[in-house]
N, CA, C and O atoms as CSV, one atom per row, in Angstrom:
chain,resi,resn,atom,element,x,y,z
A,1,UNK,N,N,84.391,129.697,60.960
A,1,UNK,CA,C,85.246,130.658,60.297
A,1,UNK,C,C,85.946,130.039,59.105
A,1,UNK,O,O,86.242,130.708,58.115
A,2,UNK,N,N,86.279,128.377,59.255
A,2,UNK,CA,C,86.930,127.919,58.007
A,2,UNK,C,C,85.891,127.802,56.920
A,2,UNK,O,O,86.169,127.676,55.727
A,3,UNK,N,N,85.062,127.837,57.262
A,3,UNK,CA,C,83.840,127.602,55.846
A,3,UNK,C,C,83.473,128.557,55.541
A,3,UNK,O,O,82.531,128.409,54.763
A,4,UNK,N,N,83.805,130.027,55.815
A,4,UNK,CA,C,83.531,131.220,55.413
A,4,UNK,C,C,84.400,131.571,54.512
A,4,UNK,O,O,84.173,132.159,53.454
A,5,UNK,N,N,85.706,131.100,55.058
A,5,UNK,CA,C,87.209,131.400,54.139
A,5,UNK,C,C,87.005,130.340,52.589
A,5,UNK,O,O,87.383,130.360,51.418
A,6,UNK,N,N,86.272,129.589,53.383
A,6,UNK,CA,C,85.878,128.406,51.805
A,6,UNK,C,C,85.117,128.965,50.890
A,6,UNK,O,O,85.163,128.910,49.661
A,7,UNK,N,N,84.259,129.629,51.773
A,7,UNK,CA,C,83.104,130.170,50.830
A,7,UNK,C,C,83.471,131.178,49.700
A,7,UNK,O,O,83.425,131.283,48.475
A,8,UNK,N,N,83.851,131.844,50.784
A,8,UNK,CA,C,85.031,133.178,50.286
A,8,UNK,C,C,85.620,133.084,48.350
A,8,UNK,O,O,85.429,133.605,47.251
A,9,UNK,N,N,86.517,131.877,49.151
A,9,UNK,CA,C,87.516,131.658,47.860
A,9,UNK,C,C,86.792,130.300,46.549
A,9,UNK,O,O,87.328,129.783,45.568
A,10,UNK,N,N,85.624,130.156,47.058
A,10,UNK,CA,C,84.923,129.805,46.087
A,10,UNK,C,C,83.896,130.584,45.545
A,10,UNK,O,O,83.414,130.096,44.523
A,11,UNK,N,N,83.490,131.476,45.854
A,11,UNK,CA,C,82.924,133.116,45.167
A,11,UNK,C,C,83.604,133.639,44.425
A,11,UNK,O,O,83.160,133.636,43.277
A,12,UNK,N,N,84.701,134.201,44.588
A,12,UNK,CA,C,85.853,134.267,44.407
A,12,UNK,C,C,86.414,133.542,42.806
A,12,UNK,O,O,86.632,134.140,41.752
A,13,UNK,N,N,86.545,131.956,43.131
A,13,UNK,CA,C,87.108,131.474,42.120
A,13,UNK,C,C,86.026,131.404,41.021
A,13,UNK,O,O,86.412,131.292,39.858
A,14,UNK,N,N,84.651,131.462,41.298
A,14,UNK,CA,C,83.654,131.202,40.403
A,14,UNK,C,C,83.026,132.862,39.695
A,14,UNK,O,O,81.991,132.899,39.029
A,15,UNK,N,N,83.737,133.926,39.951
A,15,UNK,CA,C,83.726,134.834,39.674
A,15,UNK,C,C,85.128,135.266,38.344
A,15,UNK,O,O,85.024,135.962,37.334
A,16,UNK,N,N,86.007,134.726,38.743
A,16,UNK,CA,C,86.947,134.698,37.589
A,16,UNK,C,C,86.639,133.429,36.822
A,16,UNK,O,O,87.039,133.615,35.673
A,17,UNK,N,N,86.197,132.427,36.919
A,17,UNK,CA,C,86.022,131.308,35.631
A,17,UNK,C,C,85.123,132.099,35.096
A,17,UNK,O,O,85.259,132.269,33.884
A,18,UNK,N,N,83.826,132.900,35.851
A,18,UNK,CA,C,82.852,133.332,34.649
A,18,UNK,C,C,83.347,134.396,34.230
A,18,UNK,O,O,82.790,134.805,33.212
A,19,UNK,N,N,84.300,135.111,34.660
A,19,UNK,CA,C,84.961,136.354,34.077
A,19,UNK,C,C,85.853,135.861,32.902
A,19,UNK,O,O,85.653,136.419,31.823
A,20,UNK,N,N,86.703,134.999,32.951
A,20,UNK,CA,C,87.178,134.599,31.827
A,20,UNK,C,C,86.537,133.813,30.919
A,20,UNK,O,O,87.085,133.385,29.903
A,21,UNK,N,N,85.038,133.529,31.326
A,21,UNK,CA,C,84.435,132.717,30.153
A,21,UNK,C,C,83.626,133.608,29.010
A,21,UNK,O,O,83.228,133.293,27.888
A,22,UNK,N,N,83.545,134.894,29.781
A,22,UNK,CA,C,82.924,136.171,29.141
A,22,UNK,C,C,84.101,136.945,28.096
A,22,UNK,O,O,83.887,137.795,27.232
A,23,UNK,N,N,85.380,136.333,28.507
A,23,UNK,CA,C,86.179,136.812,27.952
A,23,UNK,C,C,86.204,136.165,26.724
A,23,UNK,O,O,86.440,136.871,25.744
A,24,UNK,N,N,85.977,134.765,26.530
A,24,UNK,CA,C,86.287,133.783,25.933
A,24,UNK,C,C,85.336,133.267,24.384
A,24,UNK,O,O,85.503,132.513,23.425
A,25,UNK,N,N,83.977,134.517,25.064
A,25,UNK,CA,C,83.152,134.304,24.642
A,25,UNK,C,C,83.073,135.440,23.647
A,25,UNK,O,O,82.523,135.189,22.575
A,26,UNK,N,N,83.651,136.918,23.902
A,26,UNK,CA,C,83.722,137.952,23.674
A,26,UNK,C,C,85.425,137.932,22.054
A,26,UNK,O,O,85.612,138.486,20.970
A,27,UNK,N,N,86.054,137.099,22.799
A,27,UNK,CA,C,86.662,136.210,21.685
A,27,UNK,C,C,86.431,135.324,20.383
A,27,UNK,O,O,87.098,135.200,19.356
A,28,UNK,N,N,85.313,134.793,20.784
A,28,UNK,CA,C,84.892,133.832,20.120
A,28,UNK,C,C,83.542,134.559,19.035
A,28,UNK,O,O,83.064,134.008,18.044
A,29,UNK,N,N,83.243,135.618,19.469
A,29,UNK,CA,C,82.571,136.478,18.992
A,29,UNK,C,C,83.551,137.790,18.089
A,29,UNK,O,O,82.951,138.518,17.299
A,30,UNK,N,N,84.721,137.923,18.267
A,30,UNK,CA,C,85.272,138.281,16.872
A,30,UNK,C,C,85.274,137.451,15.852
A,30,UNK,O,O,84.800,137.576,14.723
A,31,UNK,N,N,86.166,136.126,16.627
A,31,UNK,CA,C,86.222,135.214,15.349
A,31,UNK,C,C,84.855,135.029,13.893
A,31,UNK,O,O,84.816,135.072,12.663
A,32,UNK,N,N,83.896,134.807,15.095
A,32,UNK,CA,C,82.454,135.441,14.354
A,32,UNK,C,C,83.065,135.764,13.422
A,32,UNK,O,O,83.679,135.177,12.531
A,33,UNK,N,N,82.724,137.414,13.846
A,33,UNK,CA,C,82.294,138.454,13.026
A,33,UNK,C,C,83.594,138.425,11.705
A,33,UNK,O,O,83.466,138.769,10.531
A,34,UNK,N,N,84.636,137.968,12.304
A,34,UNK,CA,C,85.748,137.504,11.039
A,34,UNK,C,C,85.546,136.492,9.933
A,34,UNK,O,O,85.884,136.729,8.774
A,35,UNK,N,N,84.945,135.274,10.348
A,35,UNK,CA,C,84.766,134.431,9.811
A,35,UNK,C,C,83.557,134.540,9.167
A,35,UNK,O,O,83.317,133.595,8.415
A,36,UNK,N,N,82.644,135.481,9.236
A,36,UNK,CA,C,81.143,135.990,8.769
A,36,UNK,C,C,81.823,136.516,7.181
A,36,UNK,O,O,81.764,136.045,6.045
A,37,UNK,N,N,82.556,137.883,7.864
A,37,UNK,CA,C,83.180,138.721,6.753
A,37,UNK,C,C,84.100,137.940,5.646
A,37,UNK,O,O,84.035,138.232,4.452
A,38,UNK,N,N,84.950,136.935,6.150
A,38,UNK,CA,C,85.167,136.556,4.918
A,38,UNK,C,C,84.799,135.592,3.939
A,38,UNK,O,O,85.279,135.433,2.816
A,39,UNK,N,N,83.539,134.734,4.724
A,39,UNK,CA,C,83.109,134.197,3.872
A,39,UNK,C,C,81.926,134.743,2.968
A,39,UNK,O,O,81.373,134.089,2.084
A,40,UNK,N,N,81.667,135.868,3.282
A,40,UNK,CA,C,80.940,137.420,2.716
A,40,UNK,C,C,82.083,137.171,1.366
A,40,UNK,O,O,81.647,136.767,0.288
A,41,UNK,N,N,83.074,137.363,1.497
A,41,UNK,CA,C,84.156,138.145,0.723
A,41,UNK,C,C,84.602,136.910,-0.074
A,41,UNK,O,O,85.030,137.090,-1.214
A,42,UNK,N,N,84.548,135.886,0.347
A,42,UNK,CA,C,84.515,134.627,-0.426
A,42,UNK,C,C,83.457,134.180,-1.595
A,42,UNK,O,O,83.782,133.637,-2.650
A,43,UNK,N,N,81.959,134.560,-1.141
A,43,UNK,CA,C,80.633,134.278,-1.821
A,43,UNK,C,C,81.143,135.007,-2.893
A,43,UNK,O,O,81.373,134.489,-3.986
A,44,UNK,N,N,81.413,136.692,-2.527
A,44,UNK,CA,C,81.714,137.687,-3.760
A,44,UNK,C,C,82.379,137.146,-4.853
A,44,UNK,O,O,81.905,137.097,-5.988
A,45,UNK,N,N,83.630,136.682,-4.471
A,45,UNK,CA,C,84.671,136.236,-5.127
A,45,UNK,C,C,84.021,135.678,-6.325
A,45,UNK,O,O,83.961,135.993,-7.514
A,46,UNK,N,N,83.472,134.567,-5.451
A,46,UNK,CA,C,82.691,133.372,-6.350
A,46,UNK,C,C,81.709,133.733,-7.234
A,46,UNK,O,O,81.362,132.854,-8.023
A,47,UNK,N,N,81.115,134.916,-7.313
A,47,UNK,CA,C,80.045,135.298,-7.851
A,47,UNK,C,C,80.316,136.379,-8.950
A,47,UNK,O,O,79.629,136.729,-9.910
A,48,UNK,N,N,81.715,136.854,-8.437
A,48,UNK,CA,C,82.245,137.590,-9.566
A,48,UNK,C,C,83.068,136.875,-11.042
A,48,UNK,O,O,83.171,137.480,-12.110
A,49,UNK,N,N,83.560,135.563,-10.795
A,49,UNK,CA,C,83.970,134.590,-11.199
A,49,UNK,C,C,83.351,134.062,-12.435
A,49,UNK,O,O,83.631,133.951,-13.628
A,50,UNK,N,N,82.012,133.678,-11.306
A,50,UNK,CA,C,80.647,133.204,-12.061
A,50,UNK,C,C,80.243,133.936,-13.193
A,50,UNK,O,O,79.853,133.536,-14.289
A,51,UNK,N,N,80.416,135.207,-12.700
A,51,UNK,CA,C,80.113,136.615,-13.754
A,51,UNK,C,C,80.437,136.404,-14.904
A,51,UNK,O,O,79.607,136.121,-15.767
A,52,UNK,N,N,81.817,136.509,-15.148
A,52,UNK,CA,C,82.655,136.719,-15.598
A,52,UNK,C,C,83.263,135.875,-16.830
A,52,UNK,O,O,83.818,136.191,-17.883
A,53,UNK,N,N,82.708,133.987,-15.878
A,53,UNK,CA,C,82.566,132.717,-16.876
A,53,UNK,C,C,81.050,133.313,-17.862
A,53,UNK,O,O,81.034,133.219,-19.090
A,54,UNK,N,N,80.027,133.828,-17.162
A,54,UNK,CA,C,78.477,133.695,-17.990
A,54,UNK,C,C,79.170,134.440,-19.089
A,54,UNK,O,O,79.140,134.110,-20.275
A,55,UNK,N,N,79.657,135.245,-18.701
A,55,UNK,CA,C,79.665,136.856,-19.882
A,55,UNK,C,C,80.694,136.234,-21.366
A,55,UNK,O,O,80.412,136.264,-22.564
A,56,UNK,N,N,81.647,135.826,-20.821
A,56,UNK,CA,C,82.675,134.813,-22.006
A,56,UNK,C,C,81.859,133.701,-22.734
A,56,UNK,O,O,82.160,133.391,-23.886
A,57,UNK,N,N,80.778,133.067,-22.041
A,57,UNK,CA,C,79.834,132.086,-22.532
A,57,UNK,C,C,79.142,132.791,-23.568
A,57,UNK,O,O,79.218,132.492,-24.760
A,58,UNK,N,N,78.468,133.728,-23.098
A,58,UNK,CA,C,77.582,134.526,-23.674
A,58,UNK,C,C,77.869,135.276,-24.685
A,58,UNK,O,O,76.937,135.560,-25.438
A,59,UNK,N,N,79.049,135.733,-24.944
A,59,UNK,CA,C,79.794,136.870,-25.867
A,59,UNK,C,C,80.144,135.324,-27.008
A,59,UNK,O,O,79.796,135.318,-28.189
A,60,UNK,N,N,80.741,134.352,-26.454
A,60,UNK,CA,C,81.458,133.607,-27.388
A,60,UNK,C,C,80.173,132.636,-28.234
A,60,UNK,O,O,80.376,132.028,-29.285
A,61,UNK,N,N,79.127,132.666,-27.645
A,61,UNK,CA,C,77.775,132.273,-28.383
A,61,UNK,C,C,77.215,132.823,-29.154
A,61,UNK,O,O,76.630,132.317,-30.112
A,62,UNK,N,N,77.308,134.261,-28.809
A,62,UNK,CA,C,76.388,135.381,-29.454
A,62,UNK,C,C,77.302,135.396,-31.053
A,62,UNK,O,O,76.830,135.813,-32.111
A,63,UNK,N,N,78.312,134.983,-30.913
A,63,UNK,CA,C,79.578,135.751,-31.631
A,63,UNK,C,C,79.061,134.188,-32.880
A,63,UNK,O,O,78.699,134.208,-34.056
A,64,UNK,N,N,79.188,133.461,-32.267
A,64,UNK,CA,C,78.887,132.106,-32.847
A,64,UNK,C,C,77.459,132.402,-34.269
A,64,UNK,O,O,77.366,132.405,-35.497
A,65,UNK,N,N,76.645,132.600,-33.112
A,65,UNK,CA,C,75.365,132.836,-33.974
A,65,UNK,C,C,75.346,133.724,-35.125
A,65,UNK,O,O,74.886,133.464,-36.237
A,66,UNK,N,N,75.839,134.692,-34.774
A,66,UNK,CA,C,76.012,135.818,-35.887
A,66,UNK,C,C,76.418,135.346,-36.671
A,66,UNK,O,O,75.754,135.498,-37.696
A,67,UNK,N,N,77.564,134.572,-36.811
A,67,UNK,CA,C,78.282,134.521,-38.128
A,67,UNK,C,C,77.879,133.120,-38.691
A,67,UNK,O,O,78.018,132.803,-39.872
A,68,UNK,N,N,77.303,132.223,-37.595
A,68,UNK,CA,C,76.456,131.373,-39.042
A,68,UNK,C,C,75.242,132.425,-39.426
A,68,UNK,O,O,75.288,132.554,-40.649
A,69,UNK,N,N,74.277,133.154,-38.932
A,69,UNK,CA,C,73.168,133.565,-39.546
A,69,UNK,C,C,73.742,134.573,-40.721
A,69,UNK,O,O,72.989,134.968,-41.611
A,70,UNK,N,N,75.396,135.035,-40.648
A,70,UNK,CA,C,75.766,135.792,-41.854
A,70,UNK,C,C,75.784,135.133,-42.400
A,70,UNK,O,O,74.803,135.251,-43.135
A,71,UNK,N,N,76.600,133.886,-42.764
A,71,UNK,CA,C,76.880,133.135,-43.403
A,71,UNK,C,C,75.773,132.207,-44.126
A,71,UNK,O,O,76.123,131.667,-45.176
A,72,UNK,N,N,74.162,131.925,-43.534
A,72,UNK,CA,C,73.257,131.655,-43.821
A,72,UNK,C,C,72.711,132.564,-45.084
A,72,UNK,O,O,72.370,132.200,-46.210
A,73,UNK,N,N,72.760,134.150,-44.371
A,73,UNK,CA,C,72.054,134.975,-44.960
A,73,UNK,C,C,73.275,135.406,-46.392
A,73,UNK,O,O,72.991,136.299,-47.191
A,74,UNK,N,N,74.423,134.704,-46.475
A,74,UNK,CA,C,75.302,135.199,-47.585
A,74,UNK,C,C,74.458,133.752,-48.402
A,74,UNK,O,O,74.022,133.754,-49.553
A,75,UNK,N,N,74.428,133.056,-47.805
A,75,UNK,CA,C,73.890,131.362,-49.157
A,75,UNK,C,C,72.598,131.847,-49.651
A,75,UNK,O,O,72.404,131.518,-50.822
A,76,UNK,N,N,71.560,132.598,-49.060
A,76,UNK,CA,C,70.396,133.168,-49.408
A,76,UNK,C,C,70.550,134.078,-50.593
A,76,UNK,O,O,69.975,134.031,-51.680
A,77,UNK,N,N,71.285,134.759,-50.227
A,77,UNK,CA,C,71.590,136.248,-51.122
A,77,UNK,C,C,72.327,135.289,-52.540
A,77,UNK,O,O,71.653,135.206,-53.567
A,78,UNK,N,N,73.320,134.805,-52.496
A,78,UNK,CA,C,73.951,133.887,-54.163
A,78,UNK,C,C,72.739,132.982,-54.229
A,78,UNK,O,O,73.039,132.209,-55.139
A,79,UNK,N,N,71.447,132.607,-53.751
A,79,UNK,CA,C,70.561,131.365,-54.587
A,79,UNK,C,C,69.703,132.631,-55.051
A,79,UNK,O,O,69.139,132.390,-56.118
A,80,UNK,N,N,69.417,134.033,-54.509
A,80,UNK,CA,C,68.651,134.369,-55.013
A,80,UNK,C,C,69.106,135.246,-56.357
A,80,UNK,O,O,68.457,135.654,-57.320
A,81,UNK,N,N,70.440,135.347,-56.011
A,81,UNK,CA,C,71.579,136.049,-57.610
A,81,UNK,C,C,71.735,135.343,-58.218
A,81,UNK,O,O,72.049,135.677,-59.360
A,82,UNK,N,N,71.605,133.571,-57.829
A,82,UNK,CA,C,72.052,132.794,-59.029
A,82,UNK,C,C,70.597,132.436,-60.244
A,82,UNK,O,O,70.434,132.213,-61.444
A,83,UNK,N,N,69.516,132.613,-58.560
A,83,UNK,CA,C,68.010,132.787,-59.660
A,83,UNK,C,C,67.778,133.819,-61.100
A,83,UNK,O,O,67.502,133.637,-62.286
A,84,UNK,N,N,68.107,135.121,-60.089
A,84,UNK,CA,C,68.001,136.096,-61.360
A,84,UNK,C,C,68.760,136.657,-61.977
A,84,UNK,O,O,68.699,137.834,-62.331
A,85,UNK,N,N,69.859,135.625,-62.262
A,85,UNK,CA,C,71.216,135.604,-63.043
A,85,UNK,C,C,70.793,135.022,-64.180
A,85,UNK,O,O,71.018,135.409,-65.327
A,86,UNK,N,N,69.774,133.475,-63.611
A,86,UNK,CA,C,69.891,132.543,-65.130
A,86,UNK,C,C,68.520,133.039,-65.600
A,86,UNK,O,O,68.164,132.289,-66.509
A,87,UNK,N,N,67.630,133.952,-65.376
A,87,UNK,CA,C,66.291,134.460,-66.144
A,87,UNK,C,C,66.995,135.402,-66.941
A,87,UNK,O,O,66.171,136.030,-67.606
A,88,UNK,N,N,68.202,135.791,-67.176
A,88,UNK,CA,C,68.365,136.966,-67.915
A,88,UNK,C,C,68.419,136.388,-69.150
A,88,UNK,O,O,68.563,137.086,-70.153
């Protein structure tokens, strides 16, 4: 009868450790899904950032080019006025 009462309360106790390990686990499985989402929300961040540096790169290059190729195409335009300036 005492090893039944043993048995008992070791069924028993091994029924709540796995009950609270399901708990624990069921816990550990928000954190998940939290720690998923914000490093989701982190990548974004970073990628909007990224964006944001290309586009200032890109605008402040483009901006670059133009105005030497004006400035090219203004030295073109006076060699070819200064050509048919001095045939007159």
């Amino acid at each position: 009868m005492g090893s039944m009462k043993h048995l008992i309360s070791l069924l028993i106790s091994v029924a709540l450790i796995a009950g609270s390990g399901g708990a624990a686990v069921a816990q550990q499985s928000n954190k998940d899904k939290d720690s998923v989402k914000q490093t989701t929300k982190d990548v974004a961040n970073d990628t909007k950032k990224a964006a944001k540096a290309t586009g200032k790169a890109v605008k402040k290059t483009t901006k670059k080019v133009v105005n030497k190729a004006a400035t090219e195409t203004k030295k073109g335009a006076e060699k070819v006025e200064d050509k048919t300036n001095s045939k007159k």
